[in-house]
C-alpha positions as CSV (number, residue, x, y, z in Angstrom):
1,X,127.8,30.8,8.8
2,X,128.8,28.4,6.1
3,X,128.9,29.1,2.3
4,X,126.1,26.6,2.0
5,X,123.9,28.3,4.4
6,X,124.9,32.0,3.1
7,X,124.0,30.5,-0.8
8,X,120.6,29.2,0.2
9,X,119.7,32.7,2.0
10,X,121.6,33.2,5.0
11,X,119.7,31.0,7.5
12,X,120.6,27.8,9.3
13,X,121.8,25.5,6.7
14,X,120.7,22.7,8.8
15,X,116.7,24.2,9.4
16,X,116.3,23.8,5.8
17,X,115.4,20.3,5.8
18,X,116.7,19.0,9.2
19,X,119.7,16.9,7.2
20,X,121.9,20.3,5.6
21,X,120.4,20.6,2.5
22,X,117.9,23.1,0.8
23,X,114.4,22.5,1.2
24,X,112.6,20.3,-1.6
25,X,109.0,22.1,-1.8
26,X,107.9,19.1,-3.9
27,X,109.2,16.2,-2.2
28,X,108.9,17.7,1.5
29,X,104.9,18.3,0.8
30,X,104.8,14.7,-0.1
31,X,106.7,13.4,3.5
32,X,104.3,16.5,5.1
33,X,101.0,14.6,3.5
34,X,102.4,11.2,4.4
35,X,103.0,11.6,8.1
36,X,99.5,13.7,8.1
37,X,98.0,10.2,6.7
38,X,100.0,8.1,9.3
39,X,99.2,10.5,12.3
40,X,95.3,10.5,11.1
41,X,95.3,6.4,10.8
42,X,97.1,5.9,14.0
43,X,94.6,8.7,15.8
44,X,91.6,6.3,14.2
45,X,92.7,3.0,14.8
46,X,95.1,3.4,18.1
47,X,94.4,-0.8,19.0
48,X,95.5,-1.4,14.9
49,X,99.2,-0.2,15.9
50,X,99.2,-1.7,19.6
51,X,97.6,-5.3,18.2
52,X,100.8,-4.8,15.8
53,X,103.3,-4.1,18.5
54,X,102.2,-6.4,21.2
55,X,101.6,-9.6,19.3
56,X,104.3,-12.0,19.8
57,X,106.6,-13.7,16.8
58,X,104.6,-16.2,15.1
59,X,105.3,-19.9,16.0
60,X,104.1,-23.3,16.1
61,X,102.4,-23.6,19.9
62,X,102.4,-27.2,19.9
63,X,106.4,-27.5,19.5
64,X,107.1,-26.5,22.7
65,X,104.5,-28.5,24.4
66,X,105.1,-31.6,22.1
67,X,109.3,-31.5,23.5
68,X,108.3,-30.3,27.3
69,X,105.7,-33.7,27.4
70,X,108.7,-35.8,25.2
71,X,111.4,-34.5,28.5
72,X,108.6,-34.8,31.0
73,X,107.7,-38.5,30.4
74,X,111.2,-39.5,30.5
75,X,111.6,-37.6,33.4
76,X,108.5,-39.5,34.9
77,X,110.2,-42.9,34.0
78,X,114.2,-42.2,34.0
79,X,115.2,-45.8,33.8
80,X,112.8,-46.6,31.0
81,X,113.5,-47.1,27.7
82,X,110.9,-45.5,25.0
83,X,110.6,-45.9,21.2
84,X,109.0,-42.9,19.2
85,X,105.7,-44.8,18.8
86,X,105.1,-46.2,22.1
87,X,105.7,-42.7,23.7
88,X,102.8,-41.6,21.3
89,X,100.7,-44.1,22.9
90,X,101.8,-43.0,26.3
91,X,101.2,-39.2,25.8
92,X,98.3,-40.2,23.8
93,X,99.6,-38.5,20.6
94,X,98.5,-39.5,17.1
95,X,100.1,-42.3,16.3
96,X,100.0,-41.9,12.1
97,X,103.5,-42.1,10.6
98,X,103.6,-38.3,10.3
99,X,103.7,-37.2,14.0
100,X,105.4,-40.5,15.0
101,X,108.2,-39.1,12.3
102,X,108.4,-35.8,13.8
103,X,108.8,-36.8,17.5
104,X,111.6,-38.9,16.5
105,X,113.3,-36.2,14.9
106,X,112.7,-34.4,18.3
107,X,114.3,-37.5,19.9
108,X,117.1,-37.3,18.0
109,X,117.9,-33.4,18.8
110,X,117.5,-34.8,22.5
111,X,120.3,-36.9,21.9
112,X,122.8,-34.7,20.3
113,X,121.6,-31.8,23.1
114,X,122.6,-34.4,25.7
115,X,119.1,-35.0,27.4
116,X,119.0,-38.2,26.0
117,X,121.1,-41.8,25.3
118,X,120.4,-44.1,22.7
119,X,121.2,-47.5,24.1
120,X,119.8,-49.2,20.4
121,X,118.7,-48.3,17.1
122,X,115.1,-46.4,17.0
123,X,115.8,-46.4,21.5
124,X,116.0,-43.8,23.6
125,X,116.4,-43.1,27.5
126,X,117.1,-40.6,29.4
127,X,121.4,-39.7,30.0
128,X,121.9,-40.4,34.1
């Protein structure tokens, strides 16, 4: 037995408070009350903590979608060459200066992930 555990009255020094030190009544009837709360919520409300643990990281939907119809049009014409608005009027996107905007921005990752070429200014194609 260590000093510790022969000063706070000869038991386990570790049993005290599970981390080697003596029990806190004040402090260890707060964590008791606490997980007593959590316990009793969790037992009322079981889909609360599942809906928290299932749901999957919060994202934009559309981005994904919006690049796999960018690759799957130049897939569907590999020889053609596509500006950022006239692939909007193919996919039948918006065509307001907003989403045009952002799908060139998309273009332009493309490009520097090697997917695409851009044989001119505001031109893209697809590498072969």
């Amino acid at each position: 037995m260590t000093e510790v555990g022969a000063a706070a009255g000869g038991g386990d020094p570790v049993a005290a408070d599970g981390f080697g030190g003596a029990a806190r009544p004040g402090v260890d009837d707060d964590r008791d009350s606490l997980r007593g709360s959590v316990h009793a919520l969790v037992d009322a409300a079981p889909w609360l903590v599942a809906e928290q643990v299932e749901r999957p990281a919060p994202g934009p939907p559309e981005t994904g979608t919006a690049y796999q119809a960018i690759v799957d049009a130049f897939n569907q014409y590999p020889g053609q060459v596509f500006r950022a608005r006239e692939l909007h009027e193919l996919l039948g996107m918006p065509t307001d200066k907003t989403c045009v905007n952002i799908t060139r921005s998309r273009l332009g990752r493309l490009t520097r992930q090697g997917f695409l070429t851009q044989p001119g200014r505001g031109r893209y194609q697809k590498r072969t």
